[in-house]
C-alpha positions as MATLAB code, in Angstrom:
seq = 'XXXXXXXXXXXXXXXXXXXXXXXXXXXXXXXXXXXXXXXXXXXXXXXXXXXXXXXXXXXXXXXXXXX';
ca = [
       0.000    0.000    0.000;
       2.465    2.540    0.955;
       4.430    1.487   -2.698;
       0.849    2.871   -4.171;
       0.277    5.931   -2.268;
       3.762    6.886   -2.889;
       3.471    6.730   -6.372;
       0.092    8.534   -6.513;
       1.486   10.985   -4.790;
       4.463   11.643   -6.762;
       2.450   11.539   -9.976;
       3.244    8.020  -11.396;
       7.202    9.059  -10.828;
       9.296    5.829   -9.564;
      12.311    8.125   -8.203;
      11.053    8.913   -4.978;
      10.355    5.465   -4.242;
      13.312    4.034   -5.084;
      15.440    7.033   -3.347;
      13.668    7.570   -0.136;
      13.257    4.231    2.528;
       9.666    3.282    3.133;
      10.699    4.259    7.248;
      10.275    8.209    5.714;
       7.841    8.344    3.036;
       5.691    6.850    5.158;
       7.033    6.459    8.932;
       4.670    4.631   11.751;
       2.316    6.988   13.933;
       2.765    4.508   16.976;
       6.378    5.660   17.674;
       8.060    9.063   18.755;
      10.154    8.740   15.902;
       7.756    8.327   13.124;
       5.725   10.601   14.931;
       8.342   13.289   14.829;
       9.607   12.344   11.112;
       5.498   12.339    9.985;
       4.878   15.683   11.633;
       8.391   16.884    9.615;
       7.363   15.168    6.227;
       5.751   17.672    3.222;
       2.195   17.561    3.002;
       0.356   15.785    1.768;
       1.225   13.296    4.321;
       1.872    9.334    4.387;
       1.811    7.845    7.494;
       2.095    4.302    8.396;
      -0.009    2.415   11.528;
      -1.028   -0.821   13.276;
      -2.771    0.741   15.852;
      -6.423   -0.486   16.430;
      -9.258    2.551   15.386;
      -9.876    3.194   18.800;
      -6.342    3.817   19.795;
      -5.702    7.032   16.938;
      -5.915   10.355   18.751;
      -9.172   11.849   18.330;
      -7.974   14.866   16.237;
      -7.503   12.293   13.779;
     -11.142   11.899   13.220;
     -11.864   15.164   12.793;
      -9.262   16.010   10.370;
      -9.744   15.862    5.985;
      -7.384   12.358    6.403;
      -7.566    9.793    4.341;
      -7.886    6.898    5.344;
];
């Protein structure tokens, strides 16, 4: 998934994804470090997570994300 949304994101260009490690395009919410790198990161935004619904902060839900 994240090979996808970079790709859509960058317009159909490979570069990026073959360039950048899949730890920054798209770094896990669940950790201070991804949280840090995600917050850093150009919008719009890829973020990576395998926390349940119920554990995302509730801004979350009442932001434009995709999900």
């Amino acid at each position: 998934m994240l090979e996808i949304l970079s790709l859509i994101r960058q317009d159909g260009d490979p570069e990026w994804c073959r360039s950048v490690p899949n730890w920054d395009r798209g770094p896990w919410l669940e950790t201070l470090l991804g949280y840090r790198r995600a917050r850093g990161n150009a919008r719009p935004r890829i973020i990576s997570s395998h926390l349940p619904l119920p554990m995302f902060p509730r801004a979350f839900f009442r932001s434009k994300a995709k999900v």
